[in-house]
Backbone as CSV, one residue per row, in Angstrom:
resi,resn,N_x,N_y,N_z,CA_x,CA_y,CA_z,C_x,C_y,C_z
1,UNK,29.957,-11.254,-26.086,28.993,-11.996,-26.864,28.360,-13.121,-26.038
2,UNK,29.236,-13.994,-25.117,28.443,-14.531,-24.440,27.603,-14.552,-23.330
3,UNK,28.108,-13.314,-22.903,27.156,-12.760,-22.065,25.833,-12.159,-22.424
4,UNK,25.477,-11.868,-23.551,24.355,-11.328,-24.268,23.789,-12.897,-24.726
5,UNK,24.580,-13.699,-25.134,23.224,-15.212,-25.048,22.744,-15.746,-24.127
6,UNK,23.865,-15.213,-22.908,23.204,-15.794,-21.629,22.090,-14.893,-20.975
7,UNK,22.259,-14.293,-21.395,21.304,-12.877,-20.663,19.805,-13.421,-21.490
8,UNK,20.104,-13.331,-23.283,18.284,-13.608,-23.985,18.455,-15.051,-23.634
9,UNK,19.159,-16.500,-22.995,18.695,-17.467,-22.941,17.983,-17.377,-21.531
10,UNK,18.564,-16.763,-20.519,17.764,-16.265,-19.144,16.403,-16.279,-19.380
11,UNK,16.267,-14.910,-20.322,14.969,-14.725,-20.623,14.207,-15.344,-21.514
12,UNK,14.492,-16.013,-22.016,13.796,-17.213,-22.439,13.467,-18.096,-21.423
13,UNK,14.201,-18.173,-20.594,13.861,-19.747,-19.631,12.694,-18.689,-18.645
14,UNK,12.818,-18.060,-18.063,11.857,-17.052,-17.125,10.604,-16.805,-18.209
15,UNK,10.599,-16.583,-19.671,9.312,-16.756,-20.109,8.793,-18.337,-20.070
16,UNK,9.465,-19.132,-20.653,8.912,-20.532,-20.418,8.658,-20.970,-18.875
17,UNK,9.244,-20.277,-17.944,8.781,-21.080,-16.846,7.393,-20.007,-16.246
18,UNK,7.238,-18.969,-16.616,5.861,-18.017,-16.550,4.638,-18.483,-17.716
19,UNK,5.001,-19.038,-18.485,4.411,-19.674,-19.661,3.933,-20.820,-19.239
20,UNK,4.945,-21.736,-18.505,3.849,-23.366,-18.109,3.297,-22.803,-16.628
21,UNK,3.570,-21.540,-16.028,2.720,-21.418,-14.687,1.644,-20.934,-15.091
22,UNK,1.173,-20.393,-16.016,0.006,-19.609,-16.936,-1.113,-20.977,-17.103
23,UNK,-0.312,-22.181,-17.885,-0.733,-23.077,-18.758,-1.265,-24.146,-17.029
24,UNK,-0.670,-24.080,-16.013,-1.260,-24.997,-14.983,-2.438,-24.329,-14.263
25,UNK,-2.358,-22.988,-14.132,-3.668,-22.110,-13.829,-4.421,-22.201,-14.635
26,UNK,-4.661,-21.664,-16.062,-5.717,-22.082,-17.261,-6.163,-23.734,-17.242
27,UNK,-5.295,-24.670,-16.804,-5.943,-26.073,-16.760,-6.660,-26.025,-15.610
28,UNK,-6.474,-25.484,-14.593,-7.415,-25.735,-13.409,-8.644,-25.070,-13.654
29,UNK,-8.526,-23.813,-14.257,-9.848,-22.849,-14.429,-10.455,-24.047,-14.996
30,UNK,-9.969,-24.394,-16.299,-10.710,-25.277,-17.620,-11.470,-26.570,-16.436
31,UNK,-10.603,-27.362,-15.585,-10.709,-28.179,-14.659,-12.583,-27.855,-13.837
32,UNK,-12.508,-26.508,-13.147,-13.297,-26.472,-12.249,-14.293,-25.622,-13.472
33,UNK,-14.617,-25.700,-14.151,-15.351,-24.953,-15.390,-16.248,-25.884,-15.693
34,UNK,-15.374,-27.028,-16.065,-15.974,-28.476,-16.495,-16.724,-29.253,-15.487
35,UNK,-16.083,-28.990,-14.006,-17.154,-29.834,-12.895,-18.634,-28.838,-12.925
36,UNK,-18.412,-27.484,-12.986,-19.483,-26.635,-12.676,-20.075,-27.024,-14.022
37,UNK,-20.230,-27.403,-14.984,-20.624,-27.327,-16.285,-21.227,-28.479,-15.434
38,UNK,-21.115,-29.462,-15.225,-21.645,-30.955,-15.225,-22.629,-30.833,-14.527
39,UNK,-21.962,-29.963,-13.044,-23.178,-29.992,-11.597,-24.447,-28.857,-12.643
40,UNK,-24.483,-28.396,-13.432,-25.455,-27.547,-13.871,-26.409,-28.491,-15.049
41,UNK,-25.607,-29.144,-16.021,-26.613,-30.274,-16.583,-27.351,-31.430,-15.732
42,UNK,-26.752,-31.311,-14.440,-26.973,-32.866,-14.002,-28.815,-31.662,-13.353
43,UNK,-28.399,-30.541,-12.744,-29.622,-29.708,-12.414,-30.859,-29.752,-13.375
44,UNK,-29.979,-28.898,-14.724,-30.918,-28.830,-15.520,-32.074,-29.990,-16.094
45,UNK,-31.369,-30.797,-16.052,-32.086,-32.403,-16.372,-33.047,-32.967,-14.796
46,UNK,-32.594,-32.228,-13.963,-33.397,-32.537,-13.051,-34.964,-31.735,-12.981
47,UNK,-34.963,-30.384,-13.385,-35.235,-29.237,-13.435,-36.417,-29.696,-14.481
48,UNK,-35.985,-30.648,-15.604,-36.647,-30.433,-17.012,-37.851,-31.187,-16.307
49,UNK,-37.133,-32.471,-15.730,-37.970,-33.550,-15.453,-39.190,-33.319,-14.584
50,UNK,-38.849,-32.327,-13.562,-40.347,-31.596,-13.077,-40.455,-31.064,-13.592
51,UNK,-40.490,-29.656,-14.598,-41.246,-29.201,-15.317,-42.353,-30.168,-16.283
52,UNK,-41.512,-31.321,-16.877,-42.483,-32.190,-17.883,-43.456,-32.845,-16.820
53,UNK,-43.197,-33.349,-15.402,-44.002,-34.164,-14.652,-45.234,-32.969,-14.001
54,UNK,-45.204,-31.257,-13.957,-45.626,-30.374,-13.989,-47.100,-30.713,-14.898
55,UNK,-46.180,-30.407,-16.199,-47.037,-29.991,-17.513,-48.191,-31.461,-17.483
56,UNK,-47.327,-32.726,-17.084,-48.609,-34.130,-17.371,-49.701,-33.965,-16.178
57,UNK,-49.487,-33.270,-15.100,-50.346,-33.387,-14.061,-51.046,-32.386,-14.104
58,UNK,-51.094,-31.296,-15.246,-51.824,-29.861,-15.236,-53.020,-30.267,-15.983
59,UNK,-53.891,-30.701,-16.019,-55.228,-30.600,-16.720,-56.091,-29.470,-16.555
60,UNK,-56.159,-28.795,-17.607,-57.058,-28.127,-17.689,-58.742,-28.509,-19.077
61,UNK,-59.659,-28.609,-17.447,-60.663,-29.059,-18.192,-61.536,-28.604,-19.126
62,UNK,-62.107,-29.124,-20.333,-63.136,-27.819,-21.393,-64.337,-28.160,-20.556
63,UNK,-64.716,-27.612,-19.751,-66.003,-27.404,-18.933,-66.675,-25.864,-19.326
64,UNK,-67.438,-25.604,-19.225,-68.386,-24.579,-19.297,-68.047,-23.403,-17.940
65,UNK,-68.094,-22.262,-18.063,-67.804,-21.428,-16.843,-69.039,-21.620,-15.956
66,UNK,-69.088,-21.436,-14.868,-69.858,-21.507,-13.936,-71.077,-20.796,-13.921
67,UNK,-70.971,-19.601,-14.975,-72.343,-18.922,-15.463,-72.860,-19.017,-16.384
68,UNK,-72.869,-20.525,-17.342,-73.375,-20.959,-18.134,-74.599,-22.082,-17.863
């Protein structure tokens, strides 16, 4: 009998210690997920800001075509 608790407490401890090595890999993914998330808003906001400085410098004039 006690060899059969020691055997499922084994395996218990080998799942918990595969369980927090799971849980320190998933924090790093989450980790480098979140910097790439940032470096991509900090773009996008860069991105917007010429497009809008684009759109204020585009005039298009109501002039008459050239064969009028």
């Amino acid at each position: 009998m006690d060899s059969e608790i020691e055997q499922r407490f084994v395996a218990l401890e080998m799942k918990c210690a595969y369980m927090e090595d799971f849980i320190v890999q998933l924090q790093q993914v989450c980790v480098e997920n979140q910097h790439l998330i940032d470096v991509l808003r900090q773009e996008n906001k860069i991105l917007s800001g010429r497009i809008q400085d684009l759109q204020e410098n585009l005039e298009i004039p109501n002039r008459k075509p050239p064969h009028y």
